[in-house]
N, C-alpha and C positions, 0 to 999 in steps of 0.2 A: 501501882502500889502492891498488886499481888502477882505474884507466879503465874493466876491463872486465866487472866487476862493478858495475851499476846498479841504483838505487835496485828495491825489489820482486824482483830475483833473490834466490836460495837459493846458501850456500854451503855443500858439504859437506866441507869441512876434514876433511883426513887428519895434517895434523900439526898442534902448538901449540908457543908462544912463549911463555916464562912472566917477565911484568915486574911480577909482584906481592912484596911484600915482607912480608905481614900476615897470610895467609889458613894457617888450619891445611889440610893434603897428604898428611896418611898416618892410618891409626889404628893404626898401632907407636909403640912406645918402652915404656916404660912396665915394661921387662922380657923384652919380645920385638921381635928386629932379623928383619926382611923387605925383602929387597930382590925389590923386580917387573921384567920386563922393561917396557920403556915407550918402545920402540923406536917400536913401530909402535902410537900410541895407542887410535886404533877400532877398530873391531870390523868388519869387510870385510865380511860379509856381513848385516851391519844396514845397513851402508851403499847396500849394493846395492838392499835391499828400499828405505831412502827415499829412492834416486834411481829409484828405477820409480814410486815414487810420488807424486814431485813431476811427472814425465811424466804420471802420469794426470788429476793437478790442474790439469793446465795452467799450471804455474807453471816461470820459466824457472830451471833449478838448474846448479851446475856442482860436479861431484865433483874434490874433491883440491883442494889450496892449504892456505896454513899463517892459521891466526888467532893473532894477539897478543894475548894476555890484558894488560891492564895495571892499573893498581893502583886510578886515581881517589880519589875522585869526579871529579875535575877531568880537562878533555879535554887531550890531547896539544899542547904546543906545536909550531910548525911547523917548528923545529928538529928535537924528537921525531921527526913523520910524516913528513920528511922520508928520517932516517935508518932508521925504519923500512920504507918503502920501497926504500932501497936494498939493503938485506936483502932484499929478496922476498916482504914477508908481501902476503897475499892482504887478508885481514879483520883491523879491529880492533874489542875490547870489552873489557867489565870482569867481564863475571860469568863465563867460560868455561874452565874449565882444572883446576881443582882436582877436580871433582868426576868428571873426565875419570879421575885419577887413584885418586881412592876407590873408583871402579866397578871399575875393573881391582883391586884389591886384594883386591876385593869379589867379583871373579870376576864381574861383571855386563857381557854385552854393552853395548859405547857409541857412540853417535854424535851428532855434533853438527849443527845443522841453522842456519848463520846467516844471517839474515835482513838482507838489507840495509838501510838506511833512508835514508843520504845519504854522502858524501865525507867524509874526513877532511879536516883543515884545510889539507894539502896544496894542495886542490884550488883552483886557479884561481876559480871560482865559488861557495866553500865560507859564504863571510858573505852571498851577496845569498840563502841559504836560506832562509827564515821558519820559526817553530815552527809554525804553520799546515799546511806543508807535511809535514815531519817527522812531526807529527803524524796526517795523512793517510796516508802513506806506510805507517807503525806500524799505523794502523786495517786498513788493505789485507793488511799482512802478518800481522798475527794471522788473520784470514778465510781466507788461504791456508794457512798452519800449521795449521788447525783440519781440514781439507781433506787436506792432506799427513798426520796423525797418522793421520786416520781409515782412508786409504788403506792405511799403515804397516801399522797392526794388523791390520785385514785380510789383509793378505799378509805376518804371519809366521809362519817356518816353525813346525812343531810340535816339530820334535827340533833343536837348533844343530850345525852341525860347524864351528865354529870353535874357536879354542885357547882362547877367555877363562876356559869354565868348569872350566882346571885351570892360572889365573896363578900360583898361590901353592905349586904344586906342591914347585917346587924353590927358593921363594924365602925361605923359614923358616930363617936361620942359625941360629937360640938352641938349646939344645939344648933337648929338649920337657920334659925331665924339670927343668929350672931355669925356666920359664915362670910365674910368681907366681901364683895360684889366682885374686887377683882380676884380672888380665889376663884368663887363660885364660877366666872368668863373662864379663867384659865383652867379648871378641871369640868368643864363642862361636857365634856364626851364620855368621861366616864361615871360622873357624880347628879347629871341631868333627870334619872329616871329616879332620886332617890332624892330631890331637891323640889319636887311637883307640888305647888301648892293645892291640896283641894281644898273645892267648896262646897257646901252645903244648903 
């Protein structure tokens, strides 16, 4: 969505834009209301780790900008890109956003890692692109992604000090004792350490 984000760079998106209308975004309802904070969606210090890591890939990355997730299949008319650029968004795609949200829910460190591949239809030079090319571009960036993972893992820490793994802390409205048995079975992996009856 911008100029300065080229084909083979890495984006690491610190915020998202959500233009999907389809896609399920929470594992509440059902009997228990959670709201999370989702302020600030990654996880900052996962983030850190794979921008030291696309550094050492040698791959050109740039930390912070927003990605607009949108709905597709079908790509943005230039109306759309248009006005999404006027907003400011950095990156656009279609698979990126939702699972942003599960993680946090999830209490699961997140980051997002986007890969560029070509210009939206914005751009001035966006039709004389070939699939040839694109497709090149895609081959190139998986090679680097694979490269950047391996980095990643390598250098994560052993203990986190980030907030992720206590999102849920204060975000459980329902009271616990009205939580339906079979919610409570089915979100038990991530609702179990906030579900502990003590005693006295």
């Amino acid at each position: 969505m911008k100029e300065e984000h080229k084909p083979l760079d890495f984006v690491i998106p610190d915020q998202f834009f959500d233009r999907t209308r389809h896609r399920v975004d929470t594992f509440f309802g059902e009997g228990v209301v959670a709201h999370i904070a989702f302020a600030d969606p990654i996880c900052p210090e996962l983030a850190r780790v794979v921008e030291t890591a696309c550094a050492k890939s040698g791959v050109t990355s740039k930390r912070g900008g927003t990605y607009l997730c949108m709905e597709g299949p079908q790509f943005s008319t230039k109306a759309e890109s248009n006005v999404y650029r006027s907003w400011g968004m950095d990156v656009i795609g279609m698979t990126n956003l939702q699972e942003a949200k599960l993680a946090r829910e999830a209490e699961i460190c997140y980051v997002t890692v986007a890969m560029v591949t070509d210009y939206d239809c914005w751009h001035p030079h966006h039709d004389s692109v070939t699939v040839d090319q694109v497709v090149a571009v895609l081959l190139k960036n998986a090679d680097n992604a694979c490269q950047v993972v391996r980095q990643t893992v390598a250098a994560m820490p052993a203990k986190r000090n980030c907030r992720c793994g206590a999102a849920l802390a204060h975000a459980i409205l329902t009271d616990r004792d009205k939580i339906p048995p079979a919610t409570r079975e089915k979100l038990k992996l991530i609702l179990e350490k906030y579900l502990e009856i003590k005693t006295t």
